[in-house]
C-alpha positions in Angstrom: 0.0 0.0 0.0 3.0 2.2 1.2 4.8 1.7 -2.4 1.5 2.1 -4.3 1.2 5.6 -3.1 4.8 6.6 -3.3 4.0 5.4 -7.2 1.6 7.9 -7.4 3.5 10.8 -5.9 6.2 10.1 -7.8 3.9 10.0 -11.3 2.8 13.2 -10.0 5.7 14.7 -9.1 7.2 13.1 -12.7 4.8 15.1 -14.8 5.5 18.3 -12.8 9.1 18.2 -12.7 8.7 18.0 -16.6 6.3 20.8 -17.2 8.3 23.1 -15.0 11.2 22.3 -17.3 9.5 22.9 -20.9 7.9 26.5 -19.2 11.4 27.4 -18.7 12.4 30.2 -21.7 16.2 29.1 -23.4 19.3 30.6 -22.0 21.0 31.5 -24.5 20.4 31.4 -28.7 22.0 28.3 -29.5 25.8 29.1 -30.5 25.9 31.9 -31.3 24.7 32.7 -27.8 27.2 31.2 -26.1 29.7 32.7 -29.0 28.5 36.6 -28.7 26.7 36.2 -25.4 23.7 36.8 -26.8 21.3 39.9 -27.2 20.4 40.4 -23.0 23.7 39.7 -22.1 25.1 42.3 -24.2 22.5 45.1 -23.6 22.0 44.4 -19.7 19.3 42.3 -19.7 17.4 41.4 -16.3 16.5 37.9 -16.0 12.7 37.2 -15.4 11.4 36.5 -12.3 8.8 33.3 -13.6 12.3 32.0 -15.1 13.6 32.0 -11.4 11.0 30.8 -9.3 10.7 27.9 -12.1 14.3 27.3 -11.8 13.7 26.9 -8.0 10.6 25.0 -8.5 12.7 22.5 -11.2 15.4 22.2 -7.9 12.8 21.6 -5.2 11.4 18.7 -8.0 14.0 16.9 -8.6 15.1 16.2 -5.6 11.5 15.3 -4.5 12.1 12.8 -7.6 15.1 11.4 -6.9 14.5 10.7 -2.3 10.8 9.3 -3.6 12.4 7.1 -6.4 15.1 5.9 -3.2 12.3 5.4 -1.3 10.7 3.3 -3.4 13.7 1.1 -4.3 14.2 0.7 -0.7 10.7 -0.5 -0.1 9.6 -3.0 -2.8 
């Protein structure tokens, strides 16, 4: 019963970790942003704050993935 609803959380917490990645805008342009530094880089550019609290969110997620997938390999 325990595992069954560790499964569930960790589905949950699966499909969350992955949308907060794909809502997250790109870093840089591809090579030439990592070449010139790109456009916001260049011109001062403030980062967002949705971009941060989805990095945060992406952190707190992942690790929420990775101690429930433990759990559940130390449990079954």
């Amino acid at each position: 019963m325990f595992v069954t609803i560790l499964m569930v959380l960790d589905v949950i917490v699966c499909i969350a970790l992955m949308a907060s990645v794909l809502l997250q805008s790109g870093k840089s342009a591809g090579l030439s942003g990592s070449i010139g530094g790109g456009g916001e880089s260049m011109f001062g550019g403030k980062s967002n704050d949705m971009d941060d609290m989805l990095a945060k969110i992406t952190v707190v997620l992942g690790i929420a993935f990775g101690v429930i997938s433990m759990l559940i390999a130390k449990f079954q």
